[in-house]
C-alpha positions, 0 to 999 in steps of 0.5 A: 117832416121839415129836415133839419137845416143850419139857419144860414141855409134855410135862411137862404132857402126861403128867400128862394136861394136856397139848395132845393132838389127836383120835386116834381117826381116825389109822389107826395107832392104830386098835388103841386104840379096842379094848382089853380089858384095860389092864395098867396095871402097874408095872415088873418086877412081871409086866406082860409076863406078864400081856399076854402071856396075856392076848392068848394068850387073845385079849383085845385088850391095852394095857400100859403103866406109865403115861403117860410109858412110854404116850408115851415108848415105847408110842405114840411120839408126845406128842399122844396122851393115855392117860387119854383112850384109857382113857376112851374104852374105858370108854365104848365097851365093855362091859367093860374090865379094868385090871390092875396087880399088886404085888411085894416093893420090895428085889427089885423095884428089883433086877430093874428095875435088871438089867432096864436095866443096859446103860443104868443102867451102860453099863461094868458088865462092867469093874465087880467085884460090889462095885462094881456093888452101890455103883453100885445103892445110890448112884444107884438103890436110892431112885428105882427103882421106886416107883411103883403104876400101878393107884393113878393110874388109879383116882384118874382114875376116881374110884375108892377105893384099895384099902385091902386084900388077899384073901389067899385069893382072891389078889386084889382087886377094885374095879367102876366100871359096866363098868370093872374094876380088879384087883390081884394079887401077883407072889408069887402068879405061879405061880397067876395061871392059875386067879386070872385064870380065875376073874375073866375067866370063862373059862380062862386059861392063863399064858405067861410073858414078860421074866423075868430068869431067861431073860436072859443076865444071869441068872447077874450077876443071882442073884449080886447078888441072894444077896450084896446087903447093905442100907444100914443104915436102908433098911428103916426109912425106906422099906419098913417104913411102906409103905402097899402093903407093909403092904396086899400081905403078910400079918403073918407075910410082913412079920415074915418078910421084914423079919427076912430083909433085917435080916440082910442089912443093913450 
């Protein structure tokens, strides 16, 4: 059960500076002394995915979207540090992998905000789609999602952002001694199998997991997303500019992308 803690403190915890003890004697946390591949992965971007066929492949796997998800929901404690558990693995085994993998921001905050929308909207069955797109636009469009993981963690580790895509190898690459961190595109998902083959040296087969599509919302969700109109302005102030926008698309994906939501702007 996560311990109470003042907010100033866990504040502080999940920026990494918080009061942490040595957790690596508590026996329930055993399995963090042994991780493989961190999926180090943001929100609706294919983390599940990507732990699911990891550990199908029988690679010891810690996802998470970052320290505050690590405490909140993964380890459920506030004395328990993630940059420490990654640093120990980076010290302790021969090689560790950190995945994060990008996607499309207008249907990346969809999909969050369907991924939670018991919580987002508790009534949303009483709401018309009119409605619920109002709700979207006004209270999560701008927050939802805006985070890259990977960015964090490399930081920690003193290690460059990427600053570039392969987009014929389908991924990048950064090594730092025996740590690895790899960046993918969910727009690539159905070639992650032979991306990520190639990278671990074995076969990996992909065993897909937390889609939307599988959901009993799916069909609430395929409607928003065909009718969805942007505010005017979106775009400009916030995808157009993105570092990781421009980074993760090629020119013709962006020119593309942008003149398809242009066209869906209100």
């Amino acid at each position: 059960m996560l311990r109470r803690a003042t907010g100033f403190r866990f504040s502080r915890l999940v920026r990494g500076r918080g009061r942490t003890r040595d957790w690596t004697g508590i026996p329930e946390l055993a399995h963090l002394r042994d991780v493989d591949v961190f999926v180090w992965c943001g929100g609706k971007c294919g983390g599940s995915t990507l732990r699911a066929t990891f550990e199908a492949a029988g690679l010891k796997v810690l996802h998470t979207h970052g320290p505050f998800h690590f405490a909140k929901d993964v380890v459920r404690r506030d004395d328990v540090d993630l940059f420490e558990v990654f640093d120990f693995n980076a010290r302790t085994k021969a090689r560790v992998l950190v995945v994060d993998a990008y996607r499309l921001p207008i249907e990346r905050k969809i999909s969050s905000f369907f991924q939670n929308l018991e919580t987002h909207v508790p009534g949303h069955r009483g709401l018309s789609l009119a409605e619920l797109m109002a709700v979207f636009d006004e209270k999560f469009l701008e927050i939802l999602e805006v985070h890259h993981p990977i960015d964090r963690i490399m930081r920690h580790r003193g290690v460059p952002w990427f600053d570039s895509f392969d987009f014929e190898r389908g991924y990048v690459l950064a090594r730092d001694d025996g740590v690895e961190f790899l960046k993918l595109r969910f727009a690539d998902v159905a070639d992650w199998g032979r991306i990520l083959s190639g990278v671990v040296g074995r076969p990996i087969a992909m065993r897909d997991a937390n889609r939307t599509e599988t959901k009993p919302v799916n069909e609430l969700y395929r409607h928003f997303l065909a009718s969805y109109r942007l505010p005017r302005g979106f775009l400009e102030r916030h995808v157009e500019g993105d570092r990781h926008f421009r980074i993760h698309t090629t020119e013709e994906e962006r020119t593309a992308y942008l003149r398809d939501w242009r066209a869906r702007t209100r």
